[in-house]
Every structure is written in C-alpha cells, then in structure tokens.
N, C-alpha and C positions, 0 to 999 in steps of 0.2 A: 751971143758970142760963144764960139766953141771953145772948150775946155780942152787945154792943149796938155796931152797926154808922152813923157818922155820914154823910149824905150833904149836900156844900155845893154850889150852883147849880141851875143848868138839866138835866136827863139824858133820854134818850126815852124814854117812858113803859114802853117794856118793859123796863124797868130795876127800875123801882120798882114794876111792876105782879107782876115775878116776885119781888122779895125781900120784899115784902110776903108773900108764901104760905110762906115760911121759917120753920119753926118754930123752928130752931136762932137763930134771929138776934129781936132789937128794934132794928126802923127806926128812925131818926131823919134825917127830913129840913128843912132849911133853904135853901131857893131863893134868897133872899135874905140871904146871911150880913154880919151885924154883930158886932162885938166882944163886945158885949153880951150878945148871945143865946149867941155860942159859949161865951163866959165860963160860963156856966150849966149848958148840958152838959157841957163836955167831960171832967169830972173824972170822967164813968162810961163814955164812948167807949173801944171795943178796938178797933177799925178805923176809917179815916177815907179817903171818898174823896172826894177835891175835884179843881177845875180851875182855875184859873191869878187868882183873883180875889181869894183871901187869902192874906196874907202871913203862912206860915207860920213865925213866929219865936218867940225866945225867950221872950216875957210868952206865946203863950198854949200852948206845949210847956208851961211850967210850969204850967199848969194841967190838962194831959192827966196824970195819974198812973197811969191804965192804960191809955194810947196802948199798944201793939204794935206797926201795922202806918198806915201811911201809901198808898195808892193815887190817884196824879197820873194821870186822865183826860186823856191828849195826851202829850206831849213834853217841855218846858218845864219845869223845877225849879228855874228861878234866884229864885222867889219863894219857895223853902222854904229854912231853914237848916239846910243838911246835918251841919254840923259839933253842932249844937246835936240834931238828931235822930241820928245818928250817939253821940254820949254818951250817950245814954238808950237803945241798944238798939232804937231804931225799925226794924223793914222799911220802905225805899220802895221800891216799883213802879210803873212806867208803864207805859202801853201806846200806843209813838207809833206802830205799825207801819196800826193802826185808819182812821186819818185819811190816811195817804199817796197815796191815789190821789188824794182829792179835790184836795192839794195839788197833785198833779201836772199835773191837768187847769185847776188855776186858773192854774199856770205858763203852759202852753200858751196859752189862752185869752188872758193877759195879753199874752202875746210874738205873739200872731198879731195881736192889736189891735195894738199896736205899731207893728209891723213891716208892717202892709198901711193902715198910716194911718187906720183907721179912727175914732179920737178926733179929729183936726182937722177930716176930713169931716164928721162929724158936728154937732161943735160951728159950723162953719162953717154950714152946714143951719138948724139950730136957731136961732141965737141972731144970725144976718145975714141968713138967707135967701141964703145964697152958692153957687153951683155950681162946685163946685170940683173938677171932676174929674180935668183933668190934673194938678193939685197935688197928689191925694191919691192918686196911685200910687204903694207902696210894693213889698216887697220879700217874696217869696216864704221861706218857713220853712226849706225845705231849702236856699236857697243861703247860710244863715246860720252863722258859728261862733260858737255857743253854750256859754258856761262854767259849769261848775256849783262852785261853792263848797260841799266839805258833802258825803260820803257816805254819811250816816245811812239811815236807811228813805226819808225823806220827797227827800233829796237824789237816791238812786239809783234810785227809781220814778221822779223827774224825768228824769236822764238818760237813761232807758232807755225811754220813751216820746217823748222828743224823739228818737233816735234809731234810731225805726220810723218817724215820720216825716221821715227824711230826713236832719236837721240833722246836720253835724256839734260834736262835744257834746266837749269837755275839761273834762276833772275835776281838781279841787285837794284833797286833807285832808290836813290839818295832821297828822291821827295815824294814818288808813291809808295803806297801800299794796297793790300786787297785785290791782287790782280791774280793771284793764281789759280788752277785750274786748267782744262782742257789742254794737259801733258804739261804744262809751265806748273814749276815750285817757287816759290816767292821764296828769295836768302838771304841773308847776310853778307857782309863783305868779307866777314870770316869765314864764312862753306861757301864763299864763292874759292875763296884761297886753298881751305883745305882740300878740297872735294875735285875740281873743277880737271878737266885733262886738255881743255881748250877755250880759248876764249874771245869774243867780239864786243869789242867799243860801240857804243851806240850814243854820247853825251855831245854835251854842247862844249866850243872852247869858254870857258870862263875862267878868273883869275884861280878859282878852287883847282879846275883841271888841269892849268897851262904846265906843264911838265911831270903832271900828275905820277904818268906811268915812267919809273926810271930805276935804279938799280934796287932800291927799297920794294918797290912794288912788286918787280919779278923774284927777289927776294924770301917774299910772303908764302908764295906758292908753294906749295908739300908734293904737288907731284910735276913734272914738266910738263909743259902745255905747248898747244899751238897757240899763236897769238895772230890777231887780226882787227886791224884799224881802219875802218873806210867811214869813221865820223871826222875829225880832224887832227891833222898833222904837227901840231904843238903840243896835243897834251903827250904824247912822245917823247922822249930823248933817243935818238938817236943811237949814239955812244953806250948806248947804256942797254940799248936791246942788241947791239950787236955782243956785246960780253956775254949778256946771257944766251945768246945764242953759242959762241964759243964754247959756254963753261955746262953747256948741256940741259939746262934750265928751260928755253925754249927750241923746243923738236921741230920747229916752221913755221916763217910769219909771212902774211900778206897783206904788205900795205898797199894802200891804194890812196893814201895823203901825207904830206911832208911839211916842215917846217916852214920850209919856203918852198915857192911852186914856182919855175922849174927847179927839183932841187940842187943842179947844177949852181945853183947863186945861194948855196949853203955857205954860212959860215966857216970859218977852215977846219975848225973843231969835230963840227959835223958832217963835214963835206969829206972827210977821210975817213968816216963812220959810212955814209954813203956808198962809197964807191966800194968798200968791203963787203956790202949790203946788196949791190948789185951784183956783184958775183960770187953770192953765197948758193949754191945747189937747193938749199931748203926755204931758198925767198921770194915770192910771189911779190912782184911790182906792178904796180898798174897810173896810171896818171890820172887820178882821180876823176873816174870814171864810174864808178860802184852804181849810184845812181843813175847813170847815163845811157839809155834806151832808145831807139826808135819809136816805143810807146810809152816809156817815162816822158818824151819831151812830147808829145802830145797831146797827154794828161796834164801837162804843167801849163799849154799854152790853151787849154779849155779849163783848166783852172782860173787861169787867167782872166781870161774874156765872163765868163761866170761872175768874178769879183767885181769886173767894170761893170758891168751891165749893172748890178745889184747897186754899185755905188752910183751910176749913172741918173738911174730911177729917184733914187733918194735926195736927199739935199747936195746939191750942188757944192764942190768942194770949194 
C-alpha cells in the first residue's frame, strides 16, 4: 500500500516533478491550503510537508490519525503545536540550513543599502527630483560594527560572510557558546548593546522573543544603529521601532517580516506605525522574501526529497 505523502504551498517544481515518479508514495498536493480541504484529506496522510502558512494545531492534528511524520520546508515552527504533535508520536523535521545563504546575502544587501544611504538618495531622485549628493554619503561596510543576534544556520552564514567582508561582526545566543573565531567575537548582550553600530535578528518566535525588541531594547543601545529583521515579524514592536527611528536612535531599518502577513490586516495600533514605516526614506521593506531564491527553493525541495527517501528506506511511517 503506498504511503500517501501531503504537500501544502508553493515548492520548485523539481519537487513535485520527482515525487510524482515514486511508486512507493500517492501525492497529494494542495498549493492553496484551507481548512476545508485539509479537513478532507488528512485522516489518510503519513507524511506532511508544509511551510509556514498553516497553523498547525490541535482541531486539524486530530484529524491526522495516521500523521507519522511532519516536514517544515525552512526554519520556523512556532506555527505548529509541538506539544500537541509531540503526544501523538509525530517526527518533525526541518531543513533551515537550505535557505541560509540567501538569507545572508539579503542581510548584506540590506546593510550595504543602509549604510551607503542609498534609500534617501534614491527616494530623494524619484519622488522630488532632488540631487542630493553630498547628503547621501554614507558609510563603508567594513568600518562598521555589526551584531548578529542568533547563531543558527541562518545567523552564522551571516556572520561569516559579513566578516569576509571586512566588518567587524559580535555575536550573542542565548544558548550557544564557543563559537568564535574566523572574524566572529562571541558577546554578550551587553557589548552587543554597547559596541554594536548595527544590527541583525537571527532567533526563533518564542514566548521569551515575542515583542522582545521594543522601546526598552532600542533603549539599551549607546550608539544608533541600523536595525534589520528577516527572522520574524512578532518579536518586533512596531510602534516602538518607528519612535526610535524618529528620535534618532535607529539611522535605517530593513524589515523583511511583520506581525501580521500582509501587514495591511495590522491591528489599528500598528497599522498607523506601518504606514509611517512605509514612507520613511531610511526603511527597507521587503515581504518576506530574505530567504527566498531561485536556488534557496531548490535546495529546499532536494532537501526534501533527501528526507523522504532516507525515511522511505527506513521504517515505514
């Protein structure tokens, strides 16, 4: 009997082009997952691989009665309920290590904008017709100290490509240690504070993080920094990073994830934080994209296929 394998989202077609050829397995895909529709399968799914767009919880767990195996395309599991899959004997597996370059290059990318002013210029160009040249000299990459919050896969391809190029780069986690070396400084959360002239989220949402970074945090800092977030969009406040961008505390931020996705369906609070946010000259938006490559989603869906196969071979979920 083949082990019917669920797929939720978007994936590169070489994904579904090879598991389609599997005789061991019945595809099931849904690009666009609703309640509804998973309602319907899911009580004959042995494997489920999704990415960050349903919330896996307890009404539709109980309806998986031969779930097995769980596989999160990326990083991110604060949308599943671990403790609820966890009782049932679910595997989960991710595979964040897939997307980390591209994060890293989006870091880059964001902090060179940044930092060599290129958003003022620009918007100044566009949208006055203003030459602004002596205004929009900025600051070279290497003469910068750069903080990395976050040793994971995605954090430490950051640090470790900021510091081929030049920067100097301090690292904070919360639950490693021994990691530095080769241009990376292992810090504190206090020389990240003091020291630091910009800085990149690289953590998981959990309840420790969820609004983590807010008027206190930017607070901390002794000099103004850039700020950039392309891990997730809750441990943020909103409101609170646009003040300090106001009161001169942050010199440029680039987010690229928000509380709510679109953040058009922001709460009113933040939704008027937003809309000041998008037409600040010194803010890099992106729709959470950081990750998201031509060759990140290729690596994720031969991550993929790698996983199955390996669980394929082995016992039978």
């Amino acid at each position: 009997m083949p082990i019917s394998v669920l797929l939720t989202e978007h994936y590169h077609p070489v994904l579904l082009k090879t598991l389609r050829k599997w005789e061991e397995i019945r595809l099931i895909h849904i690009e666009n997952p609703h309640p509804e529709a998973l309602y319907c399968v899911l009580p004959e799914i042995h494997i489920w691989v999704l990415r960050g767009a349903v919330e896996v919880n307890e009404a539709l767990l109980s309806r998986a009665s031969r779930l097995r195996v769980l596989i999160r395309v990326g990083s991110g599991i604060e949308h599943i309920d671990r403790r609820a899959v966890r009782r049932r004997g679910i595997r989960l597996y991710r595979t964040p290590q897939a997307n980390a370059a591209a994060v890293a290059e989006y870091v880059i990318a964001a902090l060179i904008s940044l930092s060599r002013r290129f958003l003022p210029a620009h918007h100044a160009l566009r949208e006055s017709d203003r030459w602004e040249r002596r205004a929009s000299v900025g600051r070279e990459l290497s003469s910068l100290k750069v903080g990395i919050i976050g040793f994971g896969e995605n954090g430490s391809r950051t640090a470790y490509l900021l510091s081929t190029l030049g920067a100097q780069v301090l690292v904070y986690d919360r639950y490693k240690g021994g990691f530095g070396g080769r241009g990376i400084r292992e810090a504190s959360l206090k020389e990240i504070f003091r020291e630091v002239e910009a800085l990149s989220l690289h953590i998981p949402l959990t309840p420790l993080t969820r609004g983590w970074v807010d008027a206190n945090f930017f607070g901390c800092f002794h000099h103004p920094i850039a700020f950039i977030n392309a891990s997730r969009g809750e441990i943020v406040v909103l409101s609170d990073l646009l003040a300090a961008l106001e009161e001169g505390r942050v010199w440029g931020a680039a987010l690229d994830t928000f509380p709510t996705e679109p953040p058009q369906n922001l709460p009113p609070e933040q939704l008027i934080a937003w809309e000041k946010l998008r037409r600040h000259p010194a803010v890099l938006l992106t729709p959470h994209i950081a990750g998201v490559s031509q060759e990140s989603e290729w690596r994720l869906a031969r991550a993929v296929l790698v996983l199955l196969r390996s669980l394929l071979k082995g016992s039978k979920p």
